[in-house]
C-alpha positions as CSV (number, residue, x, y, z in Angstrom):
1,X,14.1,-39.6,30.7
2,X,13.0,-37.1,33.0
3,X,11.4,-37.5,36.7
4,X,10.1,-33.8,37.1
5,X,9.1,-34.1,40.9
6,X,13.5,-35.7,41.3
7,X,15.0,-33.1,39.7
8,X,13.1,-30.0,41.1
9,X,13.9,-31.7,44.5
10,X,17.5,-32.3,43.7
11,X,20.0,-30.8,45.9
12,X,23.2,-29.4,43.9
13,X,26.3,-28.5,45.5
14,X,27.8,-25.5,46.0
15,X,31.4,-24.5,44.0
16,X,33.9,-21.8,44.7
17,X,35.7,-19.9,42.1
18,X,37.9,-16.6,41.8
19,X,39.5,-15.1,39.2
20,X,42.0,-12.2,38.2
21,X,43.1,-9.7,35.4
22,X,44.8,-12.9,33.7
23,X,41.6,-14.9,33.5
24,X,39.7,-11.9,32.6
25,X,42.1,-11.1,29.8
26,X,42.0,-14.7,28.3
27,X,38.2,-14.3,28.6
28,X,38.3,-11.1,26.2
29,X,40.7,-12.3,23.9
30,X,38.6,-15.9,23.1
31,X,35.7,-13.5,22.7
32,X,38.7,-11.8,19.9
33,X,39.3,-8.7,21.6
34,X,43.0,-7.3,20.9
35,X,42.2,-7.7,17.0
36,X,43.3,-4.4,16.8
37,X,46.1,-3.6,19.4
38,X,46.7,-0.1,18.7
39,X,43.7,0.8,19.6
40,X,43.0,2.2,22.9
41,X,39.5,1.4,23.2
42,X,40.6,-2.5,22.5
43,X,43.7,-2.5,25.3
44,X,41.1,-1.8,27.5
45,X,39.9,-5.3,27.4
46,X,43.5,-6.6,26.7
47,X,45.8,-4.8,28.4
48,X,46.3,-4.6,32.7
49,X,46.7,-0.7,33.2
50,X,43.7,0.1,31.3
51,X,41.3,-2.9,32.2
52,X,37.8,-3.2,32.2
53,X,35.4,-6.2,32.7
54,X,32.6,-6.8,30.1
55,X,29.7,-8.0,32.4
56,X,29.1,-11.3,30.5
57,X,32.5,-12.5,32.0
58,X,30.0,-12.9,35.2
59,X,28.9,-16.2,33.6
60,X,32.7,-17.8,33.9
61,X,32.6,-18.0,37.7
62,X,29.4,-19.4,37.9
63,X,29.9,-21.7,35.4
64,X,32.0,-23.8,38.0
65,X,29.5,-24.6,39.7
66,X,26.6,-25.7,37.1
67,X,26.2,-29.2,37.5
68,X,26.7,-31.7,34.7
69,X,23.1,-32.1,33.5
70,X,23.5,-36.2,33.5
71,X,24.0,-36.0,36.7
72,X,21.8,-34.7,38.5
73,X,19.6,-36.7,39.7
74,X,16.1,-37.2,38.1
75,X,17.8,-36.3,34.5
76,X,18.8,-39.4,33.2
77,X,19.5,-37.9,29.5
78,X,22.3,-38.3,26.6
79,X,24.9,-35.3,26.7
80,X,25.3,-35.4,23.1
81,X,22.0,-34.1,22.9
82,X,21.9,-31.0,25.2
83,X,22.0,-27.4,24.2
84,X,22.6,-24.1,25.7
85,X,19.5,-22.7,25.1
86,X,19.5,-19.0,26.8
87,X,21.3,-17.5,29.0
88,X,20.1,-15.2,31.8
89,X,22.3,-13.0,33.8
90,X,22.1,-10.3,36.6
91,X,24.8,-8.1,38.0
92,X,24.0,-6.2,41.3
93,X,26.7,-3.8,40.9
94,X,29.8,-3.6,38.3
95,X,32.6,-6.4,38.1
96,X,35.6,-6.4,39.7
97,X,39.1,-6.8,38.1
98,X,39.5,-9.7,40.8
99,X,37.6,-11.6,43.3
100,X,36.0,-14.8,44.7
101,X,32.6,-15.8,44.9
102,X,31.0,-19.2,46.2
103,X,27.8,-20.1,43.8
104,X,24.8,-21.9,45.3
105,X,22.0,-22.8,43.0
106,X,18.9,-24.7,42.3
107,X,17.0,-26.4,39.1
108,X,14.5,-23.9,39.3
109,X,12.8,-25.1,36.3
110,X,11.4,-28.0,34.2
111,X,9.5,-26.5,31.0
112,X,8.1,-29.5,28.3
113,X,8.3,-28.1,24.6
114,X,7.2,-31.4,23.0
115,X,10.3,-31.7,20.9
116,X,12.4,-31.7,23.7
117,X,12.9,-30.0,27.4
118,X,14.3,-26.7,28.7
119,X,16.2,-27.3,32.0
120,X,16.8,-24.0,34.0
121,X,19.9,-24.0,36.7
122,X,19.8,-20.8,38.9
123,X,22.8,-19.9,40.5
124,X,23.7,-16.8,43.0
125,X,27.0,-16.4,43.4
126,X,28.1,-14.4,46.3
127,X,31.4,-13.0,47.2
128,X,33.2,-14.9,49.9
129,X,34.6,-12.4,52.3
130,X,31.2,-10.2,52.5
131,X,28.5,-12.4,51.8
132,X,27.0,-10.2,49.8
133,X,24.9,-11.6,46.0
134,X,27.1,-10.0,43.0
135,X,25.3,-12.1,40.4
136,X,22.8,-14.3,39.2
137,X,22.8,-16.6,36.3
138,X,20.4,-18.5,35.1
139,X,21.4,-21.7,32.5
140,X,18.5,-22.8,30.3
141,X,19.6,-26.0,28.9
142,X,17.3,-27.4,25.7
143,X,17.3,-31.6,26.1
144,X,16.5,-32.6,22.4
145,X,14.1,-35.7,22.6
146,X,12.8,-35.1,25.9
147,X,9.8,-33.4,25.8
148,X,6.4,-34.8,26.0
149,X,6.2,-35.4,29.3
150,X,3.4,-33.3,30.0
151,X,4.9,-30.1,31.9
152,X,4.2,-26.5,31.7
153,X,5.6,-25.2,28.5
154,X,6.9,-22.2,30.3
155,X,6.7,-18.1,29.7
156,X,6.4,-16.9,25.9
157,X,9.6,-15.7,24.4
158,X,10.0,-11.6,24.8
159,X,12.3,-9.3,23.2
160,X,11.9,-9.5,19.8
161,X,13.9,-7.2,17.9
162,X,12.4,-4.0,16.8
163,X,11.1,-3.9,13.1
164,X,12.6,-0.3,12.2
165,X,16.4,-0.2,11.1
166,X,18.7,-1.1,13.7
167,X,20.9,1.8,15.5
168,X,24.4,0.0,14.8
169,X,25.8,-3.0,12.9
170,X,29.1,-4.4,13.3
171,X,30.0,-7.2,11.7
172,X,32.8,-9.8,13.2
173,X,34.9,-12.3,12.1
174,X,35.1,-15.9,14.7
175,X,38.4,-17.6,13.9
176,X,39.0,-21.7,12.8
177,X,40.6,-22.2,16.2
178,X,38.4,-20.1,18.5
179,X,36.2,-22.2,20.4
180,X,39.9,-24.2,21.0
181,X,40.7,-21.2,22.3
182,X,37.6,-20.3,24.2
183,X,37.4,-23.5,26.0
184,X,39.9,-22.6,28.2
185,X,37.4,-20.6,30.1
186,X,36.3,-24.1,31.6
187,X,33.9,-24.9,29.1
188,X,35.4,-28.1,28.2
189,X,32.7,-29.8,26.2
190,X,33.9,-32.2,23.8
191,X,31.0,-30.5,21.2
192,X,33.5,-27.9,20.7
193,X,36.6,-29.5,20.2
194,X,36.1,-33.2,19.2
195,X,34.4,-33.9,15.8
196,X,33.5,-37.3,16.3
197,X,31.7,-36.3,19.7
198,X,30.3,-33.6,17.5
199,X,28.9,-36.3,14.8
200,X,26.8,-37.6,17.5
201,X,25.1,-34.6,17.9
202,X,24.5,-33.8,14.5
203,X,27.2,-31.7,13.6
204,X,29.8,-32.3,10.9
205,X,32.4,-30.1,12.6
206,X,32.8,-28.7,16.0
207,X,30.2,-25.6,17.3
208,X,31.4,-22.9,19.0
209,X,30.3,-22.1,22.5
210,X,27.0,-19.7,22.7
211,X,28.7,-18.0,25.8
212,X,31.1,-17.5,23.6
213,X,28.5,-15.6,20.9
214,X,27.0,-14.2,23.7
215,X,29.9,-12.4,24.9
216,X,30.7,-11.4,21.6
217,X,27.5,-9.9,21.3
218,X,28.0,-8.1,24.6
219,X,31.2,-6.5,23.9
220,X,29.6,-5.3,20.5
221,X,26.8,-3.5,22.5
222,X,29.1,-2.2,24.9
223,X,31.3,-0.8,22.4
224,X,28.9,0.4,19.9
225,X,25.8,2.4,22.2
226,X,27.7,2.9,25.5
227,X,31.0,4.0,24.7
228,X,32.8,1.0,26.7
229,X,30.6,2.0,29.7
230,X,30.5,-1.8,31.1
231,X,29.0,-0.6,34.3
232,X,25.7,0.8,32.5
233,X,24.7,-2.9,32.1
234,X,22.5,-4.6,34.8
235,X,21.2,-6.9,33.4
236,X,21.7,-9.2,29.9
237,X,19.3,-12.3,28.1
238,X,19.5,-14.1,25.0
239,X,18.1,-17.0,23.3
240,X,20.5,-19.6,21.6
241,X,18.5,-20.0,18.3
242,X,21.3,-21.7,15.8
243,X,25.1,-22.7,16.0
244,X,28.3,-21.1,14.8
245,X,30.8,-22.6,13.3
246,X,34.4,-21.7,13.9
247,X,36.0,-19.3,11.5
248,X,32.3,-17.8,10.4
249,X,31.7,-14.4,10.7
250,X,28.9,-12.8,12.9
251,X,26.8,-10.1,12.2
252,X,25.6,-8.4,15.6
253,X,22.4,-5.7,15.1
254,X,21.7,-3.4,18.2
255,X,18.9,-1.3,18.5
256,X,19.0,1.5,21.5
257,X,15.7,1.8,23.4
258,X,17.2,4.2,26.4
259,X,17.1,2.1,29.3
260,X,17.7,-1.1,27.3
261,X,19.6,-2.7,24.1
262,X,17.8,-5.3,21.9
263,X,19.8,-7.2,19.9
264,X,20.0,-10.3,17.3
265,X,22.8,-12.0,15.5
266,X,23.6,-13.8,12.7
267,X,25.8,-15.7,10.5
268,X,27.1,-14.1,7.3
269,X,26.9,-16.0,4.5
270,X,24.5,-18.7,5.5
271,X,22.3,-15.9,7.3
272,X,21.2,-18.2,10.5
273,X,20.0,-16.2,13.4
274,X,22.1,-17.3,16.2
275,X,20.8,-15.4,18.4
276,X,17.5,-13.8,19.1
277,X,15.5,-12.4,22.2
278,X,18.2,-10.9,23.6
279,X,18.5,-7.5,25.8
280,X,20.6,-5.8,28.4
281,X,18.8,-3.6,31.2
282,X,21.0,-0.9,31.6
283,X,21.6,1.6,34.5
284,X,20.6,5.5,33.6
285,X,24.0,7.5,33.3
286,X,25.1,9.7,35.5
């Protein structure tokens, strides 16, 4: 059950977080960077001398500080049936190889989709010795079962993939053990690790993590149509539309539109789009 007029009003606290080249590195490699080690291009996500931030790592701090949804107040829901449903992010200026940042944030939305609701937590993190914002995420959790409650439905979808042939495909193999491996990032929701926590959602095995696809995704754009250039990206969206399962391989499509990459992906094999909508803003070269 949701009390709309509770959980607009609720007051979430704030979290600190930092992190380093080592936590950055174990973020790359549970996205499966390293695959291929003598490659120069791939130490540069691996490797301390040569090290480079994708911006989707941006989601990691701030994802110390987003809330348990069953408990905040005015959500009185069953975790076993909440999804990631997009993910939003917004980098004011290039990340660091190290820092710390104190996140404060908000429920800045309530949408009703009649099958269920769309929960959005907004959080600005800002780094602790300046003050000043470095990013903003925005977590748009789908609650299966919990719509109909007579709320706004929210903005129409945008960035739909272009119908002419994309500018690059890649295709990329997820291993059996990689959302084990992922979690380590803090996401330690039993969906991705337990199967009989995963039964109750539906699931007859473990799912990965869609920050996990979405990084993926994001290191595939960077690589592919900006020549590792993380700091072109300001901005990066996508919609969670299907699960992967562990050990699947993902087939990324990018299509270049100058100031901005639009991108789906999907599972090989069973073909699911896993992810749709999506785009990165990026920053004109110099």
């Amino acid at each position: 059950m949701i009390d709309l007029e509770r959980v607009l009003a609720a007051k979430l606290p704030s979290a600190r977080s930092s992190w380093d080249a080592d936590d950055v590195i174990l973020y790359h490699l549970g996205l499966g960077a390293g695959s291929r080690p003598a490659d120069r291009s791939e130490l540069a996500y691996v490797y301390e001398p040569v090290l480079r931030v994708l911006p989707s790592y941006a989601v990691i701090p701030a994802f110390a500080w987003l809330p348990p949804a069953d408990e905040v107040d005015g959500l009185d829901i069953d975790p076993a049936f909440l999804l990631h449903g997009e993910q939003e992010l917004e980098l004011v200026e290039p990340l660091h190889l190290a820092g710390e940042v104190e996140t404060t944030g908000r429920v800045a939305h309530v949408w009703d989709k009649g099958s269920g609701a769309v929960v959005v937590f907004e959080g600005t993190s800002r780094d602790v010795e300046s003050g000043r914002t470095l990013f903003i995420n925005r977590f748009s959790c789908f609650v299966r079962g919990e719509g109909g409650f007579g709320g706004e439905a929210g903005p129409a979808v945008s960035g739909s993939a272009p119908r002419r042939r994309p500018d690059a495909e890649v295709c990329l193999p997820t291993l059996p053990q990689q959302a084990l491996l992922y979690r380590l990032n803090g996401d330690k929701n039993p969906l991705h690790a337990d199967p009989a926590f995963a039964a109750l959602g539906g699931f007859d095995q473990p799912i990965l993590h869609g920050l996990c696809t979405y990084g993926m995704a994001c290191k595939a754009a960077v690589d592919m149509l900006l020549d590792g250039d993380v700091a072109r990206v300001v901005a990066y969206r996508a919609r969670f539309a299907g699960v992967v399962f562990p050990g699947e391989t993902l087939v990324v499509r990018l299509w270049d539109e100058g100031d901005a990459i639009l991108l789906t992906v999907h599972t090989k094999g069973r073909e699911s789009l896993v992810i749709s909508n999506a785009s990165m803003t990026l920053r004109s070269e110099a």
